[in-house]
C-alpha positions, 0 to 999 in steps of 0.5 A: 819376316815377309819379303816385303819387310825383308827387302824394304830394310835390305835396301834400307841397310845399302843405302846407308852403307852407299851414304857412308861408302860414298863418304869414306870415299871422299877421305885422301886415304881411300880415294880410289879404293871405290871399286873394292868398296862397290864391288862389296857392296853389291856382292854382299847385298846380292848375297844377303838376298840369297841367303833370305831365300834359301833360309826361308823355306828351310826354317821349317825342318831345323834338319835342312836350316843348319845345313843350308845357314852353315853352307852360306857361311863358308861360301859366303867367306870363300866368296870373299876371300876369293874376292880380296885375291882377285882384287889384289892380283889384278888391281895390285893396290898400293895398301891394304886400305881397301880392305876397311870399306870391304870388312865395314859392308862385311860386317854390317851384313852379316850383322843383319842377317844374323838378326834376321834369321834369329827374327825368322827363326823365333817366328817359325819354331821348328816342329818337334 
């Protein structure tokens, strides 16, 4: 996948999360949990751009590929946890509603870049 194809379903992808984002957040349950839903939104989309550009070079020796993909893993879900407890330490939400748009852009992300790192991946054989 060239970087090109990789951003453009990037952007893609945000965008209808921002769409359904932007609709959840009209529901009476999540009306002011926006800024959990965009601080996600932009840490995941930021992350999965990262993780394209780390993984890409490191396809070619499977040797750095695990290492670099199981690293982004555990970072990625330090990151947010980290993120849930700052968020409820310093907002101090009144339910744990906040929580479904943050998991719903989890989700969505990591879905696609498990899809893309398998299109990477079938693409560049590691040399054996």
């Amino acid at each position: 996948m060239t970087p090109k194809q990789f951003l453009a379903q990037t952007l893609l992808l945000t965008l209808a999360l921002f769409g359904l984002l932007f609709w959840l957040q009209s529901l009476p349950a999540l009306q002011g949990m926006g800024s959990m839903t965009w601080y996600s939104l932009g840490l995941f989309f930021a992350l999965t751009l990262a993780m394209y550009f780390l993984a890409r070079p490191a396809l070619a020796d499977s040797s750095r590929f695990v290492p670099v993909f199981m690293g982004f893993v555990f970072g990625k879900m330090a990151i947010s946890v980290l993120l849930i407890v700052l968020y409820v330490k310093l907002v101090h939400p009144p339910n744990r509603l906040f929580l479904l748009p943050f998991f719903l852009n989890y989700l969505a992300y990591t879905i696609f870049e498990t899809a893309f790192l398998m299109k990477m991946a079938r693409r560049n054989p590691p040399e054996t």
